[in-house]
N, C-alpha and C positions, 0 to 999 in steps of 0.2 A: 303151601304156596311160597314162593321165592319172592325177593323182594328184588326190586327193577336195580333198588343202590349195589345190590350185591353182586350186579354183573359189571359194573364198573371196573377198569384195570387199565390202570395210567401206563401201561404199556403196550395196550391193543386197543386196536376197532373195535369196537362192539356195534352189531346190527341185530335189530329184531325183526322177523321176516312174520308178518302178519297174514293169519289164512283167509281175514275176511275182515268188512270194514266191522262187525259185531267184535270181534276180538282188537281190534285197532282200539276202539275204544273204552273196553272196558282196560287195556294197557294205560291208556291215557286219563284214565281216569285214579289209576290205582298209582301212576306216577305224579299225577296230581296231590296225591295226599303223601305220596314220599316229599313232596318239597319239589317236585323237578319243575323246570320252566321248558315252554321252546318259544324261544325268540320272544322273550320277556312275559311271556305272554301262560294263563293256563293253558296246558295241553289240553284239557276238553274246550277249547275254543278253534282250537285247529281243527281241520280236516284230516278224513282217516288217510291213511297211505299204506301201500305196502311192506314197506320197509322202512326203520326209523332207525338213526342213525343215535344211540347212550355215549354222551360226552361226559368224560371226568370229572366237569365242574358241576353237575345234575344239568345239565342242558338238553332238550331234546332237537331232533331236528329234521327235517327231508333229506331225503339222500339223492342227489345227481345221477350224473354218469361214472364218474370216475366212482365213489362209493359204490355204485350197482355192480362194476365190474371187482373192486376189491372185495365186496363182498360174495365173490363168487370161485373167488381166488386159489381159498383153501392158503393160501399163506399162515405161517406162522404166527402172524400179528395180528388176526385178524378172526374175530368170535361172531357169528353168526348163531343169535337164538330162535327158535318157533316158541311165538309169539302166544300158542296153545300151553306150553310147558309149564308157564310161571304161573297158570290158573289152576294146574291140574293139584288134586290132593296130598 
């Protein structure tokens, strides 16, 4: 399993694209115990989302509009993980 800190990179996006609110949560629960926040708050107190937006400073967060379409981008600067991967063995 992969750790949520290790997708971090102070020079891109990082999105994680969730296939179901069951994996939303066990993400948010597994960044819970990395230390992560979103908006001050544990992530297992949020609501699941599709997609969640890994800030550099372990922040988590919702993603917009503007994020839904850079994360679609395929840009250079910009990492888009499944959400499945970081559980798998």
């Amino acid at each position: 399993m992969k750790t949520i800190e290790s997708l971090i990179n102070a020079n891109k996006k990082v999105y994680v694209r969730m296939s179901s609110e069951e994996i939303c949560r066990r993400f948010y629960a597994q960044a819970e115990r990395e230390g992560f926040t979103f908006g001050g708050k544990k992530p297992t107190e949020k609501h699941p989302s599709d997609l969640i937006a890994v800030l550099p400073d372990k922040a988590l967060c919702y993603v917009g509009t503007f994020g839904r379409i850079a994360s679609q981008s395929g840009a250079g600067n910009v990492v888009v993980v499944d959400g499945e991967e970081l559980f798998e063995p």
